[in-house]
N, C-alpha and C positions, 0 to 999 in steps of 0.2 A: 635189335633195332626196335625203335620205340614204336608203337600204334600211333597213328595217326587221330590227332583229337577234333572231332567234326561238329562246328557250333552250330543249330538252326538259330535262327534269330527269330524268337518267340515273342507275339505283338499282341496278342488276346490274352485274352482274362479265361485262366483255367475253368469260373463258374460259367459266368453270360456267354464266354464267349467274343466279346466285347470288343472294340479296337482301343487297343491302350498307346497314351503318346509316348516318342520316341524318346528312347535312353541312350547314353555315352556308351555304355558296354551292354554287349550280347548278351542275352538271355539264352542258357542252355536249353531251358524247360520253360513250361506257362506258370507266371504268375497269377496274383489276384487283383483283380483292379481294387481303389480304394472303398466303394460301396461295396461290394464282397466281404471286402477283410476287415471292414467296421462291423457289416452282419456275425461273421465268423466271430468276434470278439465278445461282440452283443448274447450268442450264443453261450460264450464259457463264460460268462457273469453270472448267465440265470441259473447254470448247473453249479457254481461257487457258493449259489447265494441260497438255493435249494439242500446243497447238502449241509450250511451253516444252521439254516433254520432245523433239519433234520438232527444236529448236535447239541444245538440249544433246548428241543422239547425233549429229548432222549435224557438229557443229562438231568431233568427232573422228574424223571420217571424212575420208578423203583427196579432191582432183577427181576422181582416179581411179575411187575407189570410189563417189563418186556420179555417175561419169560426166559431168562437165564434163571437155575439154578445154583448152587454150590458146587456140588458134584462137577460140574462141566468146567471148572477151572483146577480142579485137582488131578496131580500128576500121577500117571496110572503107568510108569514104565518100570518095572523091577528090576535089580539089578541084573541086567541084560548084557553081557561081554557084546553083543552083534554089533551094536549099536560104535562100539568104538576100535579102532583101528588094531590089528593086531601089528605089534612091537617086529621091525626086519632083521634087527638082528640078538 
């Protein structure tokens, strides 16, 4: 027998709190009202456009200057059986 599936009907904005106007169907959980979820948006642009900037100065910068070596990209695992599965039959 199946669980019974219990909707609240959810009319606030998960941040404010907010009373948000009425929708065709139920809301299980809180939404975000529309000023919320512009903020939230506004939000992941500056982090997009921060790590952009962060890509563009790096990439003319030397290893040097960012402190990578040589060393720290060379593969240091010797021929090591652990590392790969041993054969079942």
């Amino acid at each position: 027998m199946a669980r019974p599936v219990i909707f609240i009907n959810q009319t606030r904005c998960a941040e404010c709190d907010k009373e948000m106007e009425p929708r065709k169907h139920k809301k299980p959980f809180k939404k975000l009202c529309p000023e919320c979820k512009s903020k939230a948006h506004q939000g992941n642009a500056e982090l997009k456009k921060m790590f952009q900037d962060l890509k563009k100065r790096n990439s003319k910068m030397t290893n040097e200057e960012l402190g990578i070596s040589n060393k720290s990209f060379k593969n240091n695992v010797k021929n090591d059986d652990t590392i790969f599965r041993k054969q079942k039959w």
